[in-house]
Phi, psi and omega in degrees: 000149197255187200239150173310336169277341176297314197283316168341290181301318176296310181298325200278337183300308201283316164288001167283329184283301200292302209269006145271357155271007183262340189270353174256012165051068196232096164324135176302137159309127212307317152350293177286332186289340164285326184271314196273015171254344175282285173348283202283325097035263196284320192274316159331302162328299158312325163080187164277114182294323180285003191272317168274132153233175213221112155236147167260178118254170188237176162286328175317294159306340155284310151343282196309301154314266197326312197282251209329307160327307190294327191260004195252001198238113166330292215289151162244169193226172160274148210275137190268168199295212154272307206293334174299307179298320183273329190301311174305306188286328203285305170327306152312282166316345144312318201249359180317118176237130198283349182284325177265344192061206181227135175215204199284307183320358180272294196301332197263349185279319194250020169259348181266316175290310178285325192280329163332306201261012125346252177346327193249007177267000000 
């Protein structure tokens, strides 16, 4: 998700393209005419940004759970890869049910689920 000052700066970039190529009365090249039609795109997308909200996780927050589980937990594992931290996250994001949402207890049941499946490799 961009910051309210990006898309400000991205929106205001994209009507500066278009009305200096509407004042040389000119077609956009095609090329740029592609980049500001995907811009614009994205910014529709985004919508009224005040309609919504938004949260992330990072891989970082996975990190953060491994680490807080290892000190509070007899076993110890090795700290997983990244690629491990997206898998853990893709899961999550797979498997999202809007009634519990996601907090660490989601995160830490498929941070549990991967270092399982660790183990058998």
């Amino acid at each position: 998700m961009i910051t309210d000052e990006q898309y400000g700066v991205l929106k205001r970039i994209v009507e500066d393209v278009k009305k200096y190529y509407a004042e040389l009365n000119k077609d956009f090249p095609r090329v740029m005419g592609n980049d500001v039609q995907l811009a614009e795109r994205f910014l529709k997308s985004q919508g009224d940004r005040h309609d919504r909200i938004e949260r992330s996780w990072h891989i970082e927050d996975v990190r953060s759970l491994e680490e807080q589980s290892e000190a509070y937990g007899s076993e110890k594992f090795e700290p997983l890869t990244d690629e491990e931290c997206r898998e853990v996250l893709k899961r999550v994001d797979d498997g999202h049910d809007a009634t519990i949402g996601i907090n660490w207890d989601v995160l830490q049941y498929h941070l549990d689920e991967v270092r399982e499946e660790r183990k058998f490799r």
